[in-house]
C-alpha positions in Angstrom: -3.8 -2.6 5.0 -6.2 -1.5 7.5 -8.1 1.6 7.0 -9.8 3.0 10.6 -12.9 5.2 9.7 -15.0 6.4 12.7 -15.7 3.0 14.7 -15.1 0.5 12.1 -11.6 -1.0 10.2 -11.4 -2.3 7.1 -9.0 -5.0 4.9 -7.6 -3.4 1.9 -5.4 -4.6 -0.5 -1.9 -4.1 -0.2 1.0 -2.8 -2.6 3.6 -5.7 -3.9 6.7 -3.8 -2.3 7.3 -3.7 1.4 9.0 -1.0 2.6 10.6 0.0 5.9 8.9 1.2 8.6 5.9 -1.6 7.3 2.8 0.6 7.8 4.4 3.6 8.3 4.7 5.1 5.3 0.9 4.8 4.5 0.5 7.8 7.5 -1.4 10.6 4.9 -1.0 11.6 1.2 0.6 15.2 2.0 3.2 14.3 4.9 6.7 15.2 4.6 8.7 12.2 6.8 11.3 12.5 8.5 14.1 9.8 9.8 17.0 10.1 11.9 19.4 7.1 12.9 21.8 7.0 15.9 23.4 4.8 18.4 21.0 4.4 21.4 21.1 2.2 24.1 18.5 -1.0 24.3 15.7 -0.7 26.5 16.1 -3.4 29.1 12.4 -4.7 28.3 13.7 -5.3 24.5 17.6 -6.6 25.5 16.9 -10.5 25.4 14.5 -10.5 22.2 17.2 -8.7 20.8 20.0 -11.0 21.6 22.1 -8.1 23.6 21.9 -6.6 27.3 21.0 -3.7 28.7 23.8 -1.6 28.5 24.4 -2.4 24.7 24.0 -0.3 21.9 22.2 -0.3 18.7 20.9 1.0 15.8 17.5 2.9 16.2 15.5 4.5 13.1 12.9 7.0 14.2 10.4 7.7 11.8 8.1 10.9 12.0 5.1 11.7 9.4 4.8 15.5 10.0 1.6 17.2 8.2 1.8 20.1 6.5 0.7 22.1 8.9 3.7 20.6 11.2 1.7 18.1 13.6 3.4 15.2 13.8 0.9 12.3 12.9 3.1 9.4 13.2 5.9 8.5 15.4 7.7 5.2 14.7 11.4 4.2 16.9 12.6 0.6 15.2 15.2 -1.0 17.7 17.8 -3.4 15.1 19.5 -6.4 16.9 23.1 -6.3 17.0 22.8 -9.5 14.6 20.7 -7.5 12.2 23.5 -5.0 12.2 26.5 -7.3 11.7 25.0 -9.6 9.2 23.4 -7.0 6.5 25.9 -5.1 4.8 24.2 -2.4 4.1 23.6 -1.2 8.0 27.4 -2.7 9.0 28.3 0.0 7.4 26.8 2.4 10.0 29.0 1.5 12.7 31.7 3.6 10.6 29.6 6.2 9.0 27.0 7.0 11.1 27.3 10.6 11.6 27.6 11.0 7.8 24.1 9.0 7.1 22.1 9.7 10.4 19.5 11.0 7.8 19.5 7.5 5.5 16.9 5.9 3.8 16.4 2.8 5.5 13.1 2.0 3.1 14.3 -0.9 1.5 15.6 -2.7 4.6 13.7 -5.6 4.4 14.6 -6.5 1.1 18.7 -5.7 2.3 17.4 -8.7 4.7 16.3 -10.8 2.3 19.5 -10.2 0.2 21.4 -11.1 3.3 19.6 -14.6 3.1 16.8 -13.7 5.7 13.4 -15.2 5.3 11.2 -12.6 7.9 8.7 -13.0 9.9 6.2 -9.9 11.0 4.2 -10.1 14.1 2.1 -7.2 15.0 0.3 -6.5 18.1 -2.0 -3.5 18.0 -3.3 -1.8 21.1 -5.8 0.3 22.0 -4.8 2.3 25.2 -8.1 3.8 26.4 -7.3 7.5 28.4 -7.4 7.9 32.1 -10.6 8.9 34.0 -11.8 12.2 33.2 -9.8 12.7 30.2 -11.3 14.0 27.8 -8.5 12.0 24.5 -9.5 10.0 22.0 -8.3 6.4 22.6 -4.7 5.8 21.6 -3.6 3.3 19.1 0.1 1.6 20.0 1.2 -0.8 17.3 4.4 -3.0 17.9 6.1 -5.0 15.4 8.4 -7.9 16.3 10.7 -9.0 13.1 12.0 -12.5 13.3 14.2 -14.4 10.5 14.0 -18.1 9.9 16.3 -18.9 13.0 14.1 -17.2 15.3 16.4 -14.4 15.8 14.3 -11.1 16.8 15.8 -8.5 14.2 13.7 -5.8 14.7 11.4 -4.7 17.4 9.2 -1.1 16.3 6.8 1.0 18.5 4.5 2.7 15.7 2.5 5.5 17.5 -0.2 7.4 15.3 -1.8 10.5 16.2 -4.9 10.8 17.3 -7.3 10.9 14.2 -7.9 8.6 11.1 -5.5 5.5 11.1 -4.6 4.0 8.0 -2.5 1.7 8.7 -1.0 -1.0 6.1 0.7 -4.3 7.0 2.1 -6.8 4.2 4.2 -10.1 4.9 5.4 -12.6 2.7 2.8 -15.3 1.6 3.3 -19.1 2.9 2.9 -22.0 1.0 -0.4 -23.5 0.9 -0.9 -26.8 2.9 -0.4 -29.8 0.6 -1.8 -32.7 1.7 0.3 -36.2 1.5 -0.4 -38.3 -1.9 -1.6 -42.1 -0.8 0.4 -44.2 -3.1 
């Protein structure tokens, strides 16, 4: 987990139990989120990675952390490859359903992957996007997760876009096996 606080970030530990949207959740202590699934088409920029074209469809989970004054303070849209949908029963089951479950709880999507005989991989890229001249913002912060299995398949590609403010922002991946070296016989 990273924890923004004024200028400087800092490492803190992480819980055992990663949940979908990873780092999302951790957006404040007295949100209410919100989720919606649907049928969208695939950005063009994001067709390839996801093994699809253009003019596809697929499964997008937007994510929204709303305060309880009703600011939202976290956005998140997760784009799920078409493989993603077809090989984890639990969201094949959307292509039927959806408009009976456009409100699901996706939280425990990564360990339907694993159960589905994925080993993940997370790559984040975090971006600070600095405002135009003469405006007055706060920088923004643009986080975008790529989710790959052991094939190299892109499963999931998320744009995470906090509000302006504190960031926390908490990201856990599976540990790898430490390097052991060769035994000389």
């Amino acid at each position: 987990m990273v924890r923004h606080t004024g200028s400087r970030a800092e490492l803190m530990q992480t819980s055992a139990e990663v949940l979908f949207p990873l780092g999302a959740l951790t957006a404040g202590p007295h949100n209410r989120f919100t989720t919606c699934l649907s049928w969208e088409r695939i950005p063009a920029a994001y067709a390839a990675q996801l093994g699809s074209t253009p003019t596809a469809r697929t499964l997008v989970h937007h994510y929204r952390a709303v305060s309880p004054t009703g600011d939202v303070t976290l956005h998140a849209v997760s784009y799920l490859s078409p493989t993603a949908v077809t090989e984890i029963p639990l969201l094949s089951r959307y292509r039927r359903h959806l408009p009976h479950h456009s409100r699901s709880d996706l939280r425990r999507l990564y360990q339907w992957m694993a159960d589905a005989g994925m080993t993940l991989e997370h790559r984040e890229t975090l971006t600070l996007a600095t405002p135009g001249a003469g405006a007055a913002a706060s920088p923004r912060v643009r986080i975008q997760r790529h989710v790959r299995d052991q094939y190299h398949r892109t499963l999931e590609i998320s744009r995470i876009i906090p509000a302006s403010g504190d960031l926390t922002y908490q990201f856990t991946a599976p540990a790898k096996p430490a390097f052991q070296p060769a035994h000389s016989g």
